[in-house]
C-alpha positions as CSV (number, residue, x, y, z in Angstrom):
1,X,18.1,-10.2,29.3
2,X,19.3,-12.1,26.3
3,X,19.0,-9.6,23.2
4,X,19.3,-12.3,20.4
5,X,16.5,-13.3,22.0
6,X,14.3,-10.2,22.3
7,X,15.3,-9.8,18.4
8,X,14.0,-13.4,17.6
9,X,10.5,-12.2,19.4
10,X,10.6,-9.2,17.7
11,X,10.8,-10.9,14.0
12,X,8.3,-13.5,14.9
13,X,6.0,-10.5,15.8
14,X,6.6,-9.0,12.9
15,X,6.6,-11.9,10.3
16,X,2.9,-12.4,9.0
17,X,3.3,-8.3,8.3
18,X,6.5,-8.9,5.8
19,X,4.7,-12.2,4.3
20,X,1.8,-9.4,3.2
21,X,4.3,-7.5,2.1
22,X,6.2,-9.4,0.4
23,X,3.0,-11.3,-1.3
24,X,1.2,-7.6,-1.7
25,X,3.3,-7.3,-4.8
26,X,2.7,-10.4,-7.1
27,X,1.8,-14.0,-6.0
28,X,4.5,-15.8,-5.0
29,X,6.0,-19.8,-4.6
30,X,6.9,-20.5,-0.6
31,X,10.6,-21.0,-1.8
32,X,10.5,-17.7,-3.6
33,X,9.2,-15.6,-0.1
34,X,11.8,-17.4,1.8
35,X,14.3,-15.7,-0.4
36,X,12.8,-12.4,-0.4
37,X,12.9,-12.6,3.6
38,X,16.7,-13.6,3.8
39,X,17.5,-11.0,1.4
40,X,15.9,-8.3,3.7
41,X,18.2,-10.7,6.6
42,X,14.6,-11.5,7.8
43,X,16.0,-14.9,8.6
44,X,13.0,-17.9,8.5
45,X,12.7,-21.7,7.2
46,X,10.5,-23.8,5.4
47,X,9.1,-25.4,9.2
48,X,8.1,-21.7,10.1
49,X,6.8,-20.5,7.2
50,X,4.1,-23.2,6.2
51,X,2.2,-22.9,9.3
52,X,2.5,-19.1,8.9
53,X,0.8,-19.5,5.4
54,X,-2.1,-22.0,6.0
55,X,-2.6,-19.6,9.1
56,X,-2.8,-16.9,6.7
57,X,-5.2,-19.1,4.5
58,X,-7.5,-20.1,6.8
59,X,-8.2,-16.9,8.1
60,X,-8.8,-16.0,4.5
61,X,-5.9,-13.4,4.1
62,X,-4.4,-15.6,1.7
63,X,-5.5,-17.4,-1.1
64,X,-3.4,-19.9,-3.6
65,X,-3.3,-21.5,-7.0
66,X,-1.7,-24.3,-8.1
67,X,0.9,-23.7,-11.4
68,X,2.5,-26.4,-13.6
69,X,6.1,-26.3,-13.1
70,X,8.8,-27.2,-15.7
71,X,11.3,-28.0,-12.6
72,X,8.8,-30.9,-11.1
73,X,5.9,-30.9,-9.8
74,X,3.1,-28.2,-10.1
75,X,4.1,-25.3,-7.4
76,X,1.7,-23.3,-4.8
77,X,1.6,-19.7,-5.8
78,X,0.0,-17.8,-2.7
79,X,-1.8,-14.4,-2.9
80,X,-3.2,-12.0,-1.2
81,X,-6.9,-12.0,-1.0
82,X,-9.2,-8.8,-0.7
83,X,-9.6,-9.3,2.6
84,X,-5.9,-9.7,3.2
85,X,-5.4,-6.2,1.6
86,X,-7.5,-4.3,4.5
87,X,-6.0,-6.3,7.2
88,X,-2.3,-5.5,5.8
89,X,-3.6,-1.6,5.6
90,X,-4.7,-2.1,9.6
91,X,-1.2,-3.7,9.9
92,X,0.7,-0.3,8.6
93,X,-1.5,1.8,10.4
94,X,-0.5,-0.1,13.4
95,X,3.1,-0.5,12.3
96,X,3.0,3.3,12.1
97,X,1.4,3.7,15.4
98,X,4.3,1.6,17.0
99,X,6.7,3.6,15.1
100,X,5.6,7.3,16.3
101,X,5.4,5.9,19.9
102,X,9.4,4.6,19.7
103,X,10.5,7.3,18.2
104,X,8.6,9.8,20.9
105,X,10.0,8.1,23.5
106,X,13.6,7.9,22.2
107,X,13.8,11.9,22.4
């Protein structure tokens, strides 16, 4: 078994969880979460996250606004919606749930 890619599963599982995370805290541009992830070496490009977000959208866990930029164009800002909030505190109770059962097991 390949572990690089058991690791690569592993962050895709875990990836919609640290967008929440990451977007829990203030609405955010795409570029800006990308950097957020590789600075917690949560490694992820542009072709992975947009599909993450509209998925995110269109299950109404997201929202977004449009903002005028002084860099170009106007820029995306995505937030977490109310809905998004309970599903992200299902997520940590889960995450937690995971968590207990590892570290049982590794005793």
């Amino acid at each position: 078994m390949n572990i690089e890619n058991l690791k690569s599963q592993m962050r895709k599982g875990s990836l919609e969880y640290c967008i929440l995370l990451i977007l829990r805290k203030k609405a955010s541009y795409a570029s800006d979460i990308i950097s957020e992830l590789k600075d917690a070496k949560m490694i992820v490009v542009e072709g992975t996250l947009y599909p993450l977000l509209t998925r995110l959208k269109n299950t109404d866990l997201l929202d977004y606004r449009w903002e005028e930029s002084s860099l170009g164009p106007p820029r995306k800002y995505y937030e977490v919606t109310e809905k998004g909030f309970k599903f992200l505190d299902e997520l940590e109770k889960a995450w937690e749930e995971v968590n207990d059962i590892i570290k049982k097991l590794r005793r």
